[in-house]
N, C-alpha and C positions, 0 to 999 in steps of 0.2 A: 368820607373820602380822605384816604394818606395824603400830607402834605410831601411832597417832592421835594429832596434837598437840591441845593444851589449847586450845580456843578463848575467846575474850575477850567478854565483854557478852551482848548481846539477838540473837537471832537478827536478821538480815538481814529487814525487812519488814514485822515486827512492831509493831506502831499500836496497839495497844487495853493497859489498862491500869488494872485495878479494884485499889482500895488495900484495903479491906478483905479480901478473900481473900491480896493479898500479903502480907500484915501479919497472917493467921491462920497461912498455910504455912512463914511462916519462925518464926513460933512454935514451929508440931511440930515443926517440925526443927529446933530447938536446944534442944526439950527433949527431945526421942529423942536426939541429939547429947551433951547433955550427961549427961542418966542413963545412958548407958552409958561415960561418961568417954571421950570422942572428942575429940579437939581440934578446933577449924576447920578448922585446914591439912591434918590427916591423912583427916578427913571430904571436905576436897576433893578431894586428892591421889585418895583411893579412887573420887572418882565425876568425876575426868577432868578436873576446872574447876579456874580462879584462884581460891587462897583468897579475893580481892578481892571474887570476882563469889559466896563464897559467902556474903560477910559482906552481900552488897548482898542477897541471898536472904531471908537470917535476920532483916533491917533490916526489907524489905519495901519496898525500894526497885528489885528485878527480882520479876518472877512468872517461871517457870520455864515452859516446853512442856511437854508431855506425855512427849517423851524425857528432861529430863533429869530428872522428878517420881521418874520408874522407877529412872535411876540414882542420882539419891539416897536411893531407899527400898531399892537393893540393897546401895548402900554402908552404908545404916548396917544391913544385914542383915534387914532388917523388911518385908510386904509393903507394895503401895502402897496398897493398902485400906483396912489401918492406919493410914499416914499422911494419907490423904484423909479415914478417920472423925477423928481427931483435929484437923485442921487446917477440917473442917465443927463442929465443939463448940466450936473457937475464935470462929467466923463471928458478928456481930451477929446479934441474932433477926429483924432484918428481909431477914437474908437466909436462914432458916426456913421463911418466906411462900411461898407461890408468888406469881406476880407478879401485877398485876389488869391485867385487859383495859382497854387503852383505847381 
């Protein structure tokens, strides 16, 4: 099996860009990160990326795809479910709501 090299930044394409859910998800993930005594770099190392691009995760200055949400809920051993209920408890209440029609 080829080993896959580490890619850098935001995927290729990618336009869109909510702060508050980036800034919920990099929460879970440095506090699942850190309650289990993981470093950043080893944390990245284990799910394939630049410690750089993980610290820009946890800042909440990238929002992650959907592939690498998976690889960071398998690096730090945990489902992504878990991390997704976790990183929605972080979410403002207005994003709770369902949206209103306009």
């Amino acid at each position: 099996m080829q080993k896959r090299a580490i890619q850098r930044g935001r995927p290729k394409g990618t336009t869109t860009y909510e702060v508050a859910p980036a800034l919920a998800f990099g929460a879970a993930v440095r506090a699942a990160r850190t309650d289990q005594g993981i470093a950043q770099e080893g944390l990245a190392h284990r799910a394939g990326i630049e410690r750089s691009h993980m610290g820009k995760i946890e800042r909440g200055e990238h929002l992650p795809n959907l592939a690498l949400v998976l690889r960071i809920a398998r690096a730090l051993g945990i489902s992504s479910a878990l991390l997704m209920q976790d990183t929605e408890a972080r979410l403002p209440k207005r994003w709770h709501k369902p949206p209103a029609d306009g």
